[in-house]
N, CA, C and O atoms as a MOPAC input file, in Angstrom:
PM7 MOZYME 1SCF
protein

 N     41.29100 1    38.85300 1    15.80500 1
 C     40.16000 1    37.98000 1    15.61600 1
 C     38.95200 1    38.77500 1    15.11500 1
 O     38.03300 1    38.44400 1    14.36600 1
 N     39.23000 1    39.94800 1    15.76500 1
 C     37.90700 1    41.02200 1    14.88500 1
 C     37.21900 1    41.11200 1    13.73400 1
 O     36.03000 1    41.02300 1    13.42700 1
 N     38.87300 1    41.43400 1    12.80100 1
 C     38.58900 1    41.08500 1    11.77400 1
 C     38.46200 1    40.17500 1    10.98500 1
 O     38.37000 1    40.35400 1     9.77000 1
 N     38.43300 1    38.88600 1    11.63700 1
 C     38.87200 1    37.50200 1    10.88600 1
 C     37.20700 1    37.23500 1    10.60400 1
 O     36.74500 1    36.84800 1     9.53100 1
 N     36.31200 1    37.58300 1    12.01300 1
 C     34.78700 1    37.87700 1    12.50800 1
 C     34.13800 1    38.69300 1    11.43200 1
 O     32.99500 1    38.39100 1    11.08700 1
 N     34.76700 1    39.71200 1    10.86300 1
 C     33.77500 1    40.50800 1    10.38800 1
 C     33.80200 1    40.63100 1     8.51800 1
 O     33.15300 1    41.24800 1     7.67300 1
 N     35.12200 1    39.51100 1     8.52200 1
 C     35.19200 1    38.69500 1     6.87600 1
 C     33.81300 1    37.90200 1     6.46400 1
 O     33.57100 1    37.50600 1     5.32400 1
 N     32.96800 1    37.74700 1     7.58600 1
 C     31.77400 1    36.72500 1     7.23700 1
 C     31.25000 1    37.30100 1     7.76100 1
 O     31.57500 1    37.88100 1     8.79700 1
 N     30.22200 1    37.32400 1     7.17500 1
 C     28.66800 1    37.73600 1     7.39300 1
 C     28.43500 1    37.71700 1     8.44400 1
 O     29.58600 1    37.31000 1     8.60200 1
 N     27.96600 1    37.76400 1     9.64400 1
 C     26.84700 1    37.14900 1    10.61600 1
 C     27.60000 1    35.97200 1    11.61600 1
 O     27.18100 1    34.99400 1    12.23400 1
 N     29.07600 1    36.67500 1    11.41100 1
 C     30.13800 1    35.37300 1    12.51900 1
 C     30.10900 1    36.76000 1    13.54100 1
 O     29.92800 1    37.84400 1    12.98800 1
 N     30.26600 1    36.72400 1    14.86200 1
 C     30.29200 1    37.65900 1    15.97400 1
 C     32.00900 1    36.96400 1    16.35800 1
 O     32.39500 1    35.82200 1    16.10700 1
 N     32.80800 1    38.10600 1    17.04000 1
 C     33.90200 1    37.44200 1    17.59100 1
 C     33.53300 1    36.52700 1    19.34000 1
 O     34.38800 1    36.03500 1    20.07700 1
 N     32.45600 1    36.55100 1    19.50600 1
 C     32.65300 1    35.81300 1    20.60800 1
 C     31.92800 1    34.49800 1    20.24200 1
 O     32.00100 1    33.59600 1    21.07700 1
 N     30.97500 1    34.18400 1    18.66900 1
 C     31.31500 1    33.13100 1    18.36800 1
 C     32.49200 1    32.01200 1    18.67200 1
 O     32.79900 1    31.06700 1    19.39800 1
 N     33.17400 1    33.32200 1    16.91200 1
 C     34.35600 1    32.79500 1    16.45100 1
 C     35.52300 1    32.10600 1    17.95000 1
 O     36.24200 1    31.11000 1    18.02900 1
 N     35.25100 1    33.05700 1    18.77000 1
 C     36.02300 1    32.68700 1    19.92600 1
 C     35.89100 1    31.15700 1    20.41200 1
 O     36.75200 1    30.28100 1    20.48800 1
 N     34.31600 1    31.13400 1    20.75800 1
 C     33.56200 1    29.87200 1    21.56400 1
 C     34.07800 1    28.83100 1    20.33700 1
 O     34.82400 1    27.93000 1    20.72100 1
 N     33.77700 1    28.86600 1    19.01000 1
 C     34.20200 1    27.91400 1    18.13700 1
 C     35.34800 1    27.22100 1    18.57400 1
 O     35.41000 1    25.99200 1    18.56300 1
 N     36.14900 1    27.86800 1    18.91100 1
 C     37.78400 1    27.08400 1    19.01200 1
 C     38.33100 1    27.20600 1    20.07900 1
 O     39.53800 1    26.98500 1    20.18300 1
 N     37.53600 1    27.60500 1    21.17800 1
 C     37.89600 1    27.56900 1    22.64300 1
 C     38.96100 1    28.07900 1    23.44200 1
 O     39.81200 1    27.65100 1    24.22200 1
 N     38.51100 1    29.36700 1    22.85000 1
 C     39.39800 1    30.41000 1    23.18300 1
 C     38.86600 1    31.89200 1    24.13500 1
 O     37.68100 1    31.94500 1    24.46300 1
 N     39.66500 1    32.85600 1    24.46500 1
 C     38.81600 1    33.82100 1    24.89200 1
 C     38.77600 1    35.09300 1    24.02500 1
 O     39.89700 1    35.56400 1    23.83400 1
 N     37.78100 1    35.75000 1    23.46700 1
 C     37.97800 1    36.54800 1    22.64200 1
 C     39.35100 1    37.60600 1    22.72600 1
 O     40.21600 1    37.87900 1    21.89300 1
 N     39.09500 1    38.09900 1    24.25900 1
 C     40.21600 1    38.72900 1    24.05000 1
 C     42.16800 1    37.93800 1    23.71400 1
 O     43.12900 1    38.70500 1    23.75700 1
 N     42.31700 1    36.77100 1    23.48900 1
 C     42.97600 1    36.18200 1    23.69700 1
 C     43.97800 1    36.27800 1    22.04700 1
 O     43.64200 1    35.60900 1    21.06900 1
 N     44.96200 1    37.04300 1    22.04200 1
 C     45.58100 1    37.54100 1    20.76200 1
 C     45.84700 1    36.14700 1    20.44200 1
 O     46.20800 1    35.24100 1    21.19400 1
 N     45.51900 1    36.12900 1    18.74800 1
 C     46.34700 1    35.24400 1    18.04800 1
 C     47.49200 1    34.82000 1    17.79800 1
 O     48.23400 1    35.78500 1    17.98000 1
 N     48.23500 1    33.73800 1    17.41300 1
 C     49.76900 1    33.26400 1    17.43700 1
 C     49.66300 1    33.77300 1    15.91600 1
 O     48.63400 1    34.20400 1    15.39500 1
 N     51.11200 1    33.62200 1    15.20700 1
 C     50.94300 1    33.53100 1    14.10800 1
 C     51.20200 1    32.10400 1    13.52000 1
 O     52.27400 1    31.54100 1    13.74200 1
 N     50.38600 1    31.62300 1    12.89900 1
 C     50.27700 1    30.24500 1    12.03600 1
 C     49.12200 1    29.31000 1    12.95400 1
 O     48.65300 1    28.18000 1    12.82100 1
 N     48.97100 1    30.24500 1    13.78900 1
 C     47.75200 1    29.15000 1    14.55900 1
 C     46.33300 1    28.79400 1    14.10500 1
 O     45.68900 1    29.79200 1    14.43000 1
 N     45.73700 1    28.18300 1    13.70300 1
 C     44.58900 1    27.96300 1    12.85500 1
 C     43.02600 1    27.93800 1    13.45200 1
 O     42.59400 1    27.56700 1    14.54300 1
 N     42.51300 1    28.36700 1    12.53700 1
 C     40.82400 1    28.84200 1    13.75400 1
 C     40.24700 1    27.48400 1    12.55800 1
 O     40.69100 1    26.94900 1    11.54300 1
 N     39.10500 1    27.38500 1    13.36100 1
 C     37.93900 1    26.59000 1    12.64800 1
 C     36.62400 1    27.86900 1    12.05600 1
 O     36.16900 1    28.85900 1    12.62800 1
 N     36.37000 1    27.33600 1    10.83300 1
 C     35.47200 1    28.72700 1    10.78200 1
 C     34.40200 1    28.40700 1    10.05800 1
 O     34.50200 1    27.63300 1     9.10600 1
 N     33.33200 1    28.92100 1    10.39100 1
 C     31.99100 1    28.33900 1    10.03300 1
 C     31.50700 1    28.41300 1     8.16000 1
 O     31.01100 1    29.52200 1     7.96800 1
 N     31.52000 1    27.86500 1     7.29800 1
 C     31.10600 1    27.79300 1     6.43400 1
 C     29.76200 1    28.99100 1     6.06600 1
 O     28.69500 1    28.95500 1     6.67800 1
 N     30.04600 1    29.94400 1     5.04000 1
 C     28.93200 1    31.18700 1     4.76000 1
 C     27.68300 1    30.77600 1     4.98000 1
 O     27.10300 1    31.49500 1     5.79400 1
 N     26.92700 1    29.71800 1     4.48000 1
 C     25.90300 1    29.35200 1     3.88300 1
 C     25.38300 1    28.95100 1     5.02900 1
 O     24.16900 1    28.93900 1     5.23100 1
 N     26.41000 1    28.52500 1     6.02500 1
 C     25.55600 1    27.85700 1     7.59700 1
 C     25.31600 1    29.30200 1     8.22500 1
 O     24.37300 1    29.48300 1     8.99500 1
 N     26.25900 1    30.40200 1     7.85100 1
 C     25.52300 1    31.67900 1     8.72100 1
 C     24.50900 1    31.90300 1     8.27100 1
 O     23.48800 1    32.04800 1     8.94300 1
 N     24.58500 1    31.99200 1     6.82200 1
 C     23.54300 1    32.64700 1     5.99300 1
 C     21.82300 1    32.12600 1     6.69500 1
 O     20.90500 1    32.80500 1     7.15500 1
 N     21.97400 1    30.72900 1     6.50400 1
 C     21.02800 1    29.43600 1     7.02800 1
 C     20.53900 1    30.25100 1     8.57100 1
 O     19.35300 1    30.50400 1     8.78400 1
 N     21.63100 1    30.59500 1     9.55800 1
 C     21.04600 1    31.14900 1    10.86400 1
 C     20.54000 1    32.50800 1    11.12400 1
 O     19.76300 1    32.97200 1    11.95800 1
 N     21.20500 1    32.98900 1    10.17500 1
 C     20.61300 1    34.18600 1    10.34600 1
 C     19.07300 1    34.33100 1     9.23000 1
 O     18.22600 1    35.18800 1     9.48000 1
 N     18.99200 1    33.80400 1     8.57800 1
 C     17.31800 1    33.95400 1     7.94600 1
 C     16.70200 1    33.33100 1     8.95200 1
 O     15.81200 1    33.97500 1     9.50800 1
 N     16.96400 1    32.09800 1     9.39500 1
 C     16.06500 1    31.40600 1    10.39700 1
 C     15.62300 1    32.79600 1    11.87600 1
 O     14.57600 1    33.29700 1    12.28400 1
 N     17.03100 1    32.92600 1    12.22200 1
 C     16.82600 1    33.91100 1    13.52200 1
 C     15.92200 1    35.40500 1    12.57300 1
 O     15.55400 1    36.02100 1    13.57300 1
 N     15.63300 1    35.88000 1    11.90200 1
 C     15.31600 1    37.00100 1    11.19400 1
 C     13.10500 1    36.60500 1    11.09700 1
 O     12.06100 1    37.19400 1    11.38100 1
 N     13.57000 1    35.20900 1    10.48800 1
 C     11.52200 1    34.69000 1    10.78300 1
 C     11.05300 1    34.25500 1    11.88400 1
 O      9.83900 1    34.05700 1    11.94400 1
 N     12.05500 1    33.94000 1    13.27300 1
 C     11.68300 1    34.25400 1    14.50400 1
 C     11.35600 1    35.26200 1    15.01400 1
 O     10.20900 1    35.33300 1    15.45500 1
 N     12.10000 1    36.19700 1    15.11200 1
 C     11.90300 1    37.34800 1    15.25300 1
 C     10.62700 1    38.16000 1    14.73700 1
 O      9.89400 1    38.90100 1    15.39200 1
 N     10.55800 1    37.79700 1    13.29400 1
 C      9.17100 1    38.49100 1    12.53400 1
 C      7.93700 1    37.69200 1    13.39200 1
 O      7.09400 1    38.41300 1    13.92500 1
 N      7.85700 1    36.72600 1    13.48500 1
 C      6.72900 1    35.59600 1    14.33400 1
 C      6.72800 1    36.05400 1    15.23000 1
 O      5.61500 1    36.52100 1    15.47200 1
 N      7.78300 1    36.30600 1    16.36100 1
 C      7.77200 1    36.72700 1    17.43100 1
 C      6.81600 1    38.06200 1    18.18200 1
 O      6.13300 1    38.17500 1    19.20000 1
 N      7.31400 1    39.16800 1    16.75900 1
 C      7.10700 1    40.65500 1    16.72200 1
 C      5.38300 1    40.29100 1    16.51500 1
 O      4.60200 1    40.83200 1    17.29700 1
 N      4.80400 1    39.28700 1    15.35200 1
 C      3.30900 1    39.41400 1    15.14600 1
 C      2.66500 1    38.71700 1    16.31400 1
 O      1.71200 1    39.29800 1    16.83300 1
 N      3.05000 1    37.53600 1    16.81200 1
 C      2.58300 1    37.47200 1    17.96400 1
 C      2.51700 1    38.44200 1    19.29100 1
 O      1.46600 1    38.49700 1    19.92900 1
 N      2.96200 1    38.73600 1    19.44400 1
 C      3.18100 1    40.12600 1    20.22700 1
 C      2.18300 1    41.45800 1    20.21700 1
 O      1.67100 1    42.05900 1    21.16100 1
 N      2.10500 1    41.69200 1    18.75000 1
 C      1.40400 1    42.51500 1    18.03100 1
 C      0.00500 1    42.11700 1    17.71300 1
 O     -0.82100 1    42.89500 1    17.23500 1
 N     -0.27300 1    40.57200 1    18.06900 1
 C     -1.79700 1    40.37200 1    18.04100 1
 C     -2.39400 1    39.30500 1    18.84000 1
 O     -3.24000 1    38.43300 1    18.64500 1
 N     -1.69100 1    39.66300 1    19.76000 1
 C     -2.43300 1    39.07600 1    21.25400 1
 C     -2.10600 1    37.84800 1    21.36400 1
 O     -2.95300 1    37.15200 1    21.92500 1
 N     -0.96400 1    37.22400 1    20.95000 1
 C     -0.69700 1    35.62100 1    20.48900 1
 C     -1.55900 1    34.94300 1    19.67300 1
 O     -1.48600 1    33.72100 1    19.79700 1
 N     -2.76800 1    35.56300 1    18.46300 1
 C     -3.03600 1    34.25000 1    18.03900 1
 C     -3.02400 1    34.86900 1    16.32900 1
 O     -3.11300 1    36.03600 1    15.94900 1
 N     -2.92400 1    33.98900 1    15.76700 1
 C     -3.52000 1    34.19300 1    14.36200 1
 C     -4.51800 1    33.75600 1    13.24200 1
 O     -4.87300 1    32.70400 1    12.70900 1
 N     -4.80500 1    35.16000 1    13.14700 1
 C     -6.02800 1    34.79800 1    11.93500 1
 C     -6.24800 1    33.56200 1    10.33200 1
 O     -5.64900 1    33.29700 1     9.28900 1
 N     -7.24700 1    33.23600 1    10.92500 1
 C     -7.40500 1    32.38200 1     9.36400 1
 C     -8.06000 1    33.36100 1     8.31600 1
 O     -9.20200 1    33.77400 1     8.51900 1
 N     -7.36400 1    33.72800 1     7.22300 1
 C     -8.10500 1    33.95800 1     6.00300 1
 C     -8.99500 1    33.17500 1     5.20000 1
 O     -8.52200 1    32.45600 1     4.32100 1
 N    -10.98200 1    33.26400 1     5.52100 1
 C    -11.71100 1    32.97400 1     4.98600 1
 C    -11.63100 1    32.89800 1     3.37900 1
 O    -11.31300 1    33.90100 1     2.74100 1
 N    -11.93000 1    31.67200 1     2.74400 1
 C    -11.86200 1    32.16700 1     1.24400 1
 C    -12.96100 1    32.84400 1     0.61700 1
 O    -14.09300 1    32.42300 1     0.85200 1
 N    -12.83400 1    33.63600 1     0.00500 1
 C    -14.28600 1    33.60400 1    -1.14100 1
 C    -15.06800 1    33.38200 1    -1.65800 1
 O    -15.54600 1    34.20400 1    -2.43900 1

């Protein structure tokens, strides 16, 4: 399943696991079929989780609030 996980971007095997209700450590059959998340929906979570994180880090970094830029 490791590697089935690390064919896509930003799939973790204990996703891939939870996806199809299994236990990670739980060896595969052969011909048994996983459900597997479409690229573009990782792609989609991981930018989202990446501008949390950045928001997160500036809040943090400036006392929780942010500045308005006055115009000219």
């Amino acid at each position: 399943m490791t590697q089935i996980a690390t064919e896509l971007n930003g799939l973790a095997v204990a996703d891939l696991a939870w996806l199809n209700g299994i236990s990670p450590d739980q060896p595969l059959r052969v011909g048994q079929q996983l459900k597997l998340p479409n690229q573009s929906y990782l792609d989609a979570g991981r930018d989202a989780k990446n501008k949390f994180l950045a928001l997160s880090y500036f809040m943090e970094t400036h006392n929780g609030q942010r500045r308005r830029l006055k115009a000219k």
